[in-house]
N, C-alpha and C positions, 0 to 999 in steps of 0.2 A: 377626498380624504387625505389629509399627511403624512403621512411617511417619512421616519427617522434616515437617513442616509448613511449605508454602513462602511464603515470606511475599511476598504480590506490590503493584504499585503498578500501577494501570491510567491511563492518560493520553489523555483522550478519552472518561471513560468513558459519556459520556451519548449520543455518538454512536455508528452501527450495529454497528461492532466491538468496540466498550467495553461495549455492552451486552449482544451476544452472552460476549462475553468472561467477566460475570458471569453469565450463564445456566448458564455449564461452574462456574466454581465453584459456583454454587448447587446441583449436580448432585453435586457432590467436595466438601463442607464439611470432612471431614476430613482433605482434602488441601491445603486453603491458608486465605491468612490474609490478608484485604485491608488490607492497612498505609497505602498510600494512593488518593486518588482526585482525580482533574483533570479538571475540563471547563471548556469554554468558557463560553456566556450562557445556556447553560440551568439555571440555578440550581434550580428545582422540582426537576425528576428530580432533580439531583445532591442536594438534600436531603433524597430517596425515600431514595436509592442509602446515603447518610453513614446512615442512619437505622436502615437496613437490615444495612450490614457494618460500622458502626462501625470507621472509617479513622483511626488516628493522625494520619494527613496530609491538608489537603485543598487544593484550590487550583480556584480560577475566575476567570473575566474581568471582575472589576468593581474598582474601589480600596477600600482594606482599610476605608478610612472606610466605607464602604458595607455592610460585612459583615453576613449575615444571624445572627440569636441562634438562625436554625435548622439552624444548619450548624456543630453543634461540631468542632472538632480544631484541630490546630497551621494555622495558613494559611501557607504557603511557597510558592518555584518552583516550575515541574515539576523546572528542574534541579538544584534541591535533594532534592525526593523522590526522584529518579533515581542521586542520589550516598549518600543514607542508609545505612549499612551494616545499619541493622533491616531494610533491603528486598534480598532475595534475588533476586527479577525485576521485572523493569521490562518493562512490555506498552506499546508506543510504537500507539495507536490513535487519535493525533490529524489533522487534515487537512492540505495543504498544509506551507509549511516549519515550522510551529510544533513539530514533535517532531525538529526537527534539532538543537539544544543539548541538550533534556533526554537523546537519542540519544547525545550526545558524552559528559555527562554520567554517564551508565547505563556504555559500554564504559570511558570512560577508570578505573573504580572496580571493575571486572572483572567488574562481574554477566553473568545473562542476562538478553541484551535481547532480545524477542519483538517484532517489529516489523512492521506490518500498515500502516507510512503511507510512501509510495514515495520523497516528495519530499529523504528526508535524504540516501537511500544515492545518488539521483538527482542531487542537486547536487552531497553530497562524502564519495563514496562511499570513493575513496583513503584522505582523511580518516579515516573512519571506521574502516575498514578496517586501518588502520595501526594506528588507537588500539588495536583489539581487539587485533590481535597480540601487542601489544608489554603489553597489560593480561591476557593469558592470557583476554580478554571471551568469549563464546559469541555469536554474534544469529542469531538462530531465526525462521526466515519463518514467519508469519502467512499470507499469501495462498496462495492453494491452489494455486496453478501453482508457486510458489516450493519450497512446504512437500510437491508432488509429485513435483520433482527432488531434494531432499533426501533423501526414502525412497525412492527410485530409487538415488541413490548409496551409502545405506547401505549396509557389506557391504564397499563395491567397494574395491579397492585401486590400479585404476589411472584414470585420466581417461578420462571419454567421447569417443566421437570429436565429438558434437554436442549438443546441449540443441533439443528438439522441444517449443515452447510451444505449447498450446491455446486457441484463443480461440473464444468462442460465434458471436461474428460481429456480435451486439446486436443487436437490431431493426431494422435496416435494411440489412441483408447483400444481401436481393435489391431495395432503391431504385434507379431510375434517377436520373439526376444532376439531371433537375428536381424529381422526388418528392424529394428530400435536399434541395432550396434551400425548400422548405415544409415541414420540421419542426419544429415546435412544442416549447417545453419540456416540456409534458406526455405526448407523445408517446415523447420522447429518455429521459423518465423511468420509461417503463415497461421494464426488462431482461423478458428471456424465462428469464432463469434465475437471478438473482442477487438477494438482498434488500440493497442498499446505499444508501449518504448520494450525496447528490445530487450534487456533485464525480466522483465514480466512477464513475455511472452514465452521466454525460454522459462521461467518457472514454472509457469503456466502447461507448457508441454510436458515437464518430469513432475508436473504435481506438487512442486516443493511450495508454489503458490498458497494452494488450498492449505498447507502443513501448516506455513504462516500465519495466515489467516486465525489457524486452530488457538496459535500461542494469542491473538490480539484479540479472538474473541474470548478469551480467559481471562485478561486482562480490561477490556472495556465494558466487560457484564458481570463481573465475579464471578463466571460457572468454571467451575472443576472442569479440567480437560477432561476426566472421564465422560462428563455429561454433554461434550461437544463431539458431533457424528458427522462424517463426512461422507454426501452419495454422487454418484454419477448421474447426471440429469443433462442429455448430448444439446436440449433443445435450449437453452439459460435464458428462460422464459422467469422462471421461479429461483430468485436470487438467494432466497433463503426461508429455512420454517424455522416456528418455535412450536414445543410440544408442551402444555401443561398435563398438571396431574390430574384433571377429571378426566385426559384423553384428547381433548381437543387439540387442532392443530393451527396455527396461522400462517399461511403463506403468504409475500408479498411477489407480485408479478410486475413485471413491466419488461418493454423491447429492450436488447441487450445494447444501453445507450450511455458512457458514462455521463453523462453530461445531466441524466434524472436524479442519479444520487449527489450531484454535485452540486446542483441548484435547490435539492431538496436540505441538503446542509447548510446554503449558505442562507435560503427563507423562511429556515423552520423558526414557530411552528406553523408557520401560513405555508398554504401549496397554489403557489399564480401559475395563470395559464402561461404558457409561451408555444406559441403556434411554431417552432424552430427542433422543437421536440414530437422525437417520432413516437407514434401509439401502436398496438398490437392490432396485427387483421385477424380477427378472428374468424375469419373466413380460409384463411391458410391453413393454420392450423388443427393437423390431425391426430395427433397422438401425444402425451406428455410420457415421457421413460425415465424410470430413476434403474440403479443398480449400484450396488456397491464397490469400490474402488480396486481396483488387481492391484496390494501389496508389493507382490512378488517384480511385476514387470515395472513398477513404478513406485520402488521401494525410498524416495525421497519422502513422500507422503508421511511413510512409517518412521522415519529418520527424524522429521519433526517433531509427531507427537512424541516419540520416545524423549528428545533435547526437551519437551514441554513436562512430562513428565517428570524427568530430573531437576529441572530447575536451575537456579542460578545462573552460572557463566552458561550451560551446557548450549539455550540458545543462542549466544552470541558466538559461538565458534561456529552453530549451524550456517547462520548470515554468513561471516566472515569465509568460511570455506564455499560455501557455496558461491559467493563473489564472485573469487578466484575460480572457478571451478566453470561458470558461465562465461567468462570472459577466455577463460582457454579454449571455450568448444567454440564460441563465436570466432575466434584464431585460427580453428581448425586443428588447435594441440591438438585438444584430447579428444576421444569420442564422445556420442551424446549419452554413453552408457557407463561412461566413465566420472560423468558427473555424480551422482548417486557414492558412489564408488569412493571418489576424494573426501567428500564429506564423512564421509563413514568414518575412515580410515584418520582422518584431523580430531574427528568424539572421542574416538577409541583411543590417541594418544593422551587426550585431557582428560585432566585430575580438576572437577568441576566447584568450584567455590560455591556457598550456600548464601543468600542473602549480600552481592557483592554491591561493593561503593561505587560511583563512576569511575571512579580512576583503575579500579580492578577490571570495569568492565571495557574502557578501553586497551587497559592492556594484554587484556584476553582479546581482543578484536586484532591488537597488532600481531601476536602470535600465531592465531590462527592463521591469518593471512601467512604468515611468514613458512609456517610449516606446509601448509596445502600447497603454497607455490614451491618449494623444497622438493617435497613428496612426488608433485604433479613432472618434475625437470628429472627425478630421479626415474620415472618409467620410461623416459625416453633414449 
């Protein structure tokens, strides 16, 4: 049987999703065609990777003067690669707000956008959102909570009564609040269940993760953050449920693996075997445990929904501080109890605009950065 060949553009691709990302095509060669690739400073891998899938497009973070002779292809944006009409999907797999234009870029030109980096749909999500509409765009979750409400709602015809997120709980679910003021970056960087870039992981430990998550699935499902629930579930077997109103609940399961949600975006709606993909033993497993999330010791969580709640700039200062805020603990600035803390302290100085442009939302982006590192230099 034939097979259309999609031709994809990875952005990020040297970091942990980018490089899963090519693991699934290297699984599917006859299913895609990498037209382009983008990373940051990691140049090496990325001249493995050009080497490897021979990329029309390439792009990294140095000036063009600088360019290596071992990195052939066109050098462009990301949000030129993103607009290409040779490129059929756009895999947005870069950190922080760096995949928010190429993002803009990808829907305003009607692709699908496969999107695995939180911070675009987090600061302008509307945006976004708008653009796809009005572009006939697709954007396809990547993260597994996301990408396990989506096959949940498949099917469905009417709206959930709720969106039931999963979250592992990270390493430090049962610390006491002094055990939490002595956590170490290496510590913070061991997940119990996730193989991720170091941004994630550390979110993932304060919970500010799951917070995220709350604002993008409000944004790629239209549910009321009232009606999105966040539980502790230590074994992330169950990536996410949805509840309708006769009661019913759908769970979708699988081994904690990004690499199922990511091949599941880039082959829907067909699901191909790939024997490279690990399955559940259910022979291990004894017990499924949910619980509700401690606030109090892991008050990032509550820091999100509240920025979601508010609305407009409010989650973009959340991002933007919380940046700073991760990058100082990974420094060993501040503590891991101080992260929660900056971010607070960055809200409560802003006066939140309602329904902002891009150019307001980055210049609340630059602010915030500029006052959290301020704030964070003045405790010292």
């Amino acid at each position: 049987m034939y097979h259309a060949v999609n031709r994809i553009a990875v952005l990020g691709s040297t970091g942990s999703i980018g490089r899963q990302t090519l693991q699934v095509v290297r699984s599917l060669r006859d299913r895609f065609q990498v037209v382009g690739l983008a990373a940051g400073r990691n140049v090496r891998l990325l001249a493995e990777q050009v080497a490897e899938f021979q990329p029309e497009y390439v792009y990294y973070q140095r000036p063009r003067a600088k360019m290596s002779p071992d990195i052939p292809g066109q050098f462009v944006s990301m949000e030129e690669m993103a607009s290409f009409l040779t490129v059929d999907m756009v895999v947005i797999a870069t950190s922080g707000k760096a995949g928010l234009f190429a993002t803009l870029a990808g829907v305003k030109t009607g692709k699908n956008v496969a999107i695995a980096n939180k911070e675009p749909l987090v600061m302008a999500g509307e945006i976004i959102t708008c653009e796809a509409e009005m572009s006939d765009a697709s954007i396809l979750a990547i993260d597994s909570e996301h990408s396990a409400i989506w096959q949940c709602l498949s099917g469905e015809s009417q709206p959930p009564r709720q969106i039931i997120l999963t979250a592992s709980g990270g390493p430090f679910r049962n610390f006491t609040q002094r055990q939490l003021k002595q956590v170490t970056p290496a510590q913070a960087l061991r997940h119990p269940s996730w193989r991720m870039g170091k941004k994630v992981t550390i979110d993932s430990a304060t919970l500010m993760n799951k917070g995220l998550e709350v604002i993008e699935a409000h944004w790629l499902f239209g549910m009321p953050v009232e009606s999105i629930r966040v539980i502790i579930h230590p074994q992330s077997i169950i990536h996410s449920m949805v509840e309708f109103y006769d009661g019913s609940v759908k769970a979708q399961m699988a081994y904690p693996d990004m690499r199922l949600p990511i091949q599941y975006a880039l082959t829907y709606p067909e699901r191909l075997p790939n024997p490279e993909l690990p399955r559940i033993d259910w022979d291990k497993i004894k017990e499924f445990t949910f619980g509700p999330p401690d606030y109090k010791a892991f008050p990032c969580l509550k820091l999100a929904i509240d920025a979601a709640k508010t609305g407009g700039t409010a989650p973009t200062v959340l991002c933007a501080a919380d940046d700073v805020a991760v990058d100082l603990f990974l420094k060993e600035k501040i503590r891991f109890t101080d992260i929660p803390r900056l971010v607070a302290e960055t809200l409560e100085a802003h006066v939140p605009l309602s329904q902002p442009a891009l150019e307001d939302i980055l210049g609340t982006d630059e602010w915030a950065r500029d006052f959290a590192a301020n704030r964070a230099r003045n405790w010292r």
